[in-house]
N, C-alpha and C positions, 0 to 999 in steps of 0.2 A: 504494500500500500504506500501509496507518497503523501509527503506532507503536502500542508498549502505553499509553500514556499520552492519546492520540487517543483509543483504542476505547475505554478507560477513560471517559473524558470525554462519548462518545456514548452509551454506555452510561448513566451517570447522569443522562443528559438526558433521553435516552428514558423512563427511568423516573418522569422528576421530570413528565414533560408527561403519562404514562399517567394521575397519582397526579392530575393537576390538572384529568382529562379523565373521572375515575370521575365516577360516579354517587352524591349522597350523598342520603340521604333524609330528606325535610321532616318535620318533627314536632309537633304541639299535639292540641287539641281542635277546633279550629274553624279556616277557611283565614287562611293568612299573608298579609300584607302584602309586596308587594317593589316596592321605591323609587325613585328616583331618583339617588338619592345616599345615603350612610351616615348616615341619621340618619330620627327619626320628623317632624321639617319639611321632608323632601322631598315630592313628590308621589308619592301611590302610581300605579304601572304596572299592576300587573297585582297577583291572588293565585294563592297555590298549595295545593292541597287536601292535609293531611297524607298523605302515604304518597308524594306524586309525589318522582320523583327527580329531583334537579340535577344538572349542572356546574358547577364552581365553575372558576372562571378566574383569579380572582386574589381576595386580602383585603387590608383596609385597617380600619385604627381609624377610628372614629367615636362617635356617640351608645353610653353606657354602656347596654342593655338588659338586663331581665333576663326568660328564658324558662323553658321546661321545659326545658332544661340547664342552668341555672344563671346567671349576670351576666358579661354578656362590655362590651366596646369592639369585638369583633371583628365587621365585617360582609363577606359574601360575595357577591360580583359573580360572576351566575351567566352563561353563555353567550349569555342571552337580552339580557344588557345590564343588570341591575337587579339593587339590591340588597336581601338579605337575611340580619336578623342572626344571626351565627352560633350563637345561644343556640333557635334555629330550627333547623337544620339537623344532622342526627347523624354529624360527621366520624368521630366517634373519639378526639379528639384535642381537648382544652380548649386549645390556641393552633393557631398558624399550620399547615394543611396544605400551603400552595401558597406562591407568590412574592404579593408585596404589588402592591394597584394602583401605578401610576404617576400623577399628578397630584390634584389633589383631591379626586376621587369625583364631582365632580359631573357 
């Protein structure tokens, strides 16, 4: 049996891994670049055609961009494994939606 303070806990986890496992959708005119690492001197992987939806797994500050959302540091490591900056992506939210990567993005 769990205490209140357990389900509590599960509970906010559950929600924090839903929020990090949504779907956010890519934004410009023309398909985005997604990287290697947080910055425009990684290698690009792959693109993605505005309108496709992500998963964002984790963010991490990198290269300063600026998009059609505005000028961010923030870039989003999507499911796929690659990043893409957050000034690209329509979270909702001008900073952090999720937990930050862990080691240096690359």
């Amino acid at each position: 049996m769990l205490t209140s303070t357990a389900a509590a806990f599960l509970t906010v986890l559950g929600a924090a891994s839903e929020a990090a496992a949504a779907g956010y959708p890519v934004v410009g005119t023309s398909n985005v670049n997604a990287r290697s690492g947080p910055g425009t001197s990684y290698q690009i992987i792959k693109t993605y055609k505005p309108g496709t939806t992500i998963s964002i797994t984790c963010q991490t500050p990198g290269e300063t961009i600026t998009g059609p959302l505005g000028t961010s540091n923030i870039w989003d490591k999507t499911s796929d494994g690659v990043y893409v900056s957050d000034t690209y992506v329509r979270t909702g939210a001008d900073g952090y939606v999720t937990g930050r990567c862990s080691g240096s993005g690359s």
